[in-house]
C-alpha positions, 0 to 999 in steps of 0.5 A: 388227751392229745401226745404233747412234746417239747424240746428241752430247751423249751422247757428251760425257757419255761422256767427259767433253767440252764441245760446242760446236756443235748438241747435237742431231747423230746420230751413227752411227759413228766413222771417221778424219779422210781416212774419216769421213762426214758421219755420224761423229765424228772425232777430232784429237789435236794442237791444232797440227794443227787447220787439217786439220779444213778438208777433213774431212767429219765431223759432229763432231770430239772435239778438245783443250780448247785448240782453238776457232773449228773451224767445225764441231760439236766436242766438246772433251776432255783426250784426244781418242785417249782419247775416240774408244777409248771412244765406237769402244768403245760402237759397236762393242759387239755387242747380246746373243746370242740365245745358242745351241750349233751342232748340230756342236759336242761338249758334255762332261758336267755342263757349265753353260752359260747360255742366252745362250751361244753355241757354235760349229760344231766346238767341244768343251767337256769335262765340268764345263766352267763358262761365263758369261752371254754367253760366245761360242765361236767355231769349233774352239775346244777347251776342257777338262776343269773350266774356268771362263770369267767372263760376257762372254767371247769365245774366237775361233777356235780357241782351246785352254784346257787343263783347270782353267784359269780365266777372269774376266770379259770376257776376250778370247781371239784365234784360235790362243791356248793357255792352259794347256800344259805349262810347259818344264821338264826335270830331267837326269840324270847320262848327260844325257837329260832328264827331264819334269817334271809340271806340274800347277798352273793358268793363272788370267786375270783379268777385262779381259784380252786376249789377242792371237793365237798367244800361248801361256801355261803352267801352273804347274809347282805352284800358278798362273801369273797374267795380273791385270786389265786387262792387254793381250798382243799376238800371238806372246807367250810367257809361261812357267809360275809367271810373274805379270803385274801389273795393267794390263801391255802385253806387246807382240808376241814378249816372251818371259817365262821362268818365275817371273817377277813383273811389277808393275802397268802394266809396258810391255813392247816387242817382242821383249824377253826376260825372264829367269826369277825376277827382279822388275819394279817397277810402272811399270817399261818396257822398250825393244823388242829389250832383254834383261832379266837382273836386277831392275827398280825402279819406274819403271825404263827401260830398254834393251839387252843386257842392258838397262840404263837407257835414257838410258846406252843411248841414249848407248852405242849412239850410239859404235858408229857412231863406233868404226872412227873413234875406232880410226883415231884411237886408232892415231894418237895411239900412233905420235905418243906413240911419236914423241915417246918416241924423240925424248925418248931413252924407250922407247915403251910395251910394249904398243906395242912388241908390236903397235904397231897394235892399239889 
């Protein structure tokens, strides 16, 4: 990757910052604040947090409005987690591709493929394959039949796209990822042996997407299973035929989703978090690691569980589960004293007593 540099004050126009200090620094990189060098930028995220900026070594500092007297250049923004993702961003960008096809790779007839695609040793691309400007494909990847990937794509190792899938632009795809098989559908009959049902419909992924490694997504039994802009999946997902994510959704690692779901825009999904199919979540709905989702969900809903209900009556049910063998040592109590009082009132203790006096 080519050595990059901007002026400090570039960078604060990027994101919206004030310097204070030399506008006039280069920097060359960004780095965290044990790592950076006396080249970088860096970035502090708490304002309470400031006295550390002492033993860091940075050139410059992206740090919240409210800090000040850093005693080194800084650029001072909303965000500073924010401002260092977009300036990281900027540097990390790679220059154009020369563009170009390995002698190794296998091209499939009436393909289009730009001069400035690059296609690595041992890919295959099937016939009418469409690709965008600047797409890269890395080695191993297999793409079918009558795909279409948008301009700036990048399909990382061993990637597979089953055919007609279809790709917007600057989607990133990461190694071991499927787009496009069969969804897990099966009509039985009467003697109980399963009968496959085709799935001839699509898998469409809109533009900004990324997709993280070993994440599977299956196509539509009929018609599209849709992944909207701007969403972000993480390894190991599962996403089932006909289900439709929502624009800006974070589906963190093992979130299985079964099929015909609809997820709204900017849903956060935890990890290992199961999704029946068919329900409904609310834009801006967010659901806590490890729950399971049995019904719909409202906008703005958090929730927790199994099944997953609101988050705040979780947190408060999962906190007297500790307290059970306690509160039933208590409980027994109380019935030998009520039992007490009972015969020395002359009345005859409960029925439920009488049956098992120690079971609560």
């Amino acid at each position: 990757m080519e050595r990059k540099e901007k002026k400090l004050a570039e960078l604060a126009a990027m994101v919206d910052g004030e310097v204070e200090g030399d506008p006039e620094i280069r920097i060359t990189g960004v780095a965290d604040l044990k790592g950076a060098g006396p080249e970088d930028i860096t970035f502090l995220v708490r304002a309470d947090r400031a006295e550390v900026l002492q033993q860091c070594r940075a050139a410059a500092v992206l740090v919240p409005r409210a800090v000040s007297g850093a005693g080194r250049p800084v650029i001072r923004v909303g965000d500073p987690n924010l401002a260092a993702a977009v300036i990281h961003n900027w540097f990390m960008q790679p220059g154009p591709a020369p563009g170009s096809i390995h002698p190794r790779a296998c091209i499939g007839e009436g393909c289009r493929i730009p001069a400035s695609a690059t296609i690595g040793p041992l890919a295959v691309v099937g016939d009418r394959v469409v690709l965008g400007e600047r797409v890269r494909v890395g080695p191993g990847v297999v793409i079918g039949n009558d795909v279409t990937l948008g301009d700036d794509c990048c399909l990382f190792a061993n990637v597979t796209i089953y055919e007609r899938c279809r790709l917007g632009d600057r989607v990133i795809v990461h190694s071991g990822t499927v787009v496009g098989s069969d969804g897990f559908g099966y009509a039985t009959d009467p003697r109980g042996c399963h009968v496959k049902r085709p799935h001839v419909g699509v898998v469409e992924i809109e533009d900004d997407v990324e997709i993280g490694a070993n994440v599977t997504i299956d196509r539509a039994t009929f018609g599209r299973t849709l992944v909207r802009r701007g969403t972000k999946i993480d390894n190991l997902v599962q996403i089932g035929h006909n289900v439709e994510v929502g624009e800006n959704n974070l589906l963190v690692a093992q979130v299985g989703i079964a099929g015909s779901a609809v997820l709204g825009r900017n849903v956060v999904v935890g990890g290992q978090v199961g999704i029946k199919g068919h329900v409904h979540l609310g834009d801006f709905a967010m659901i806590a690691a490890k729950s399971g989702v049995h019904g719909n969900l409202k906008a703005k809903a958090v929730v927790s569980g199994v099944p997953a209900i609101d988050h705040q009556e979780w947190l408060k049910a999962s906190a007297l589960f500790a307290r059970l063998p306690r509160l039933q040592k208590e409980l027994r109590t109380l019935r030998r004293r009520v039992e007490d009082l009972a015969r020395e009132a002359g009345v005859a203790a409960p029925a439920e007593n009488r049956d098992n006096p120690e079971k609560p």
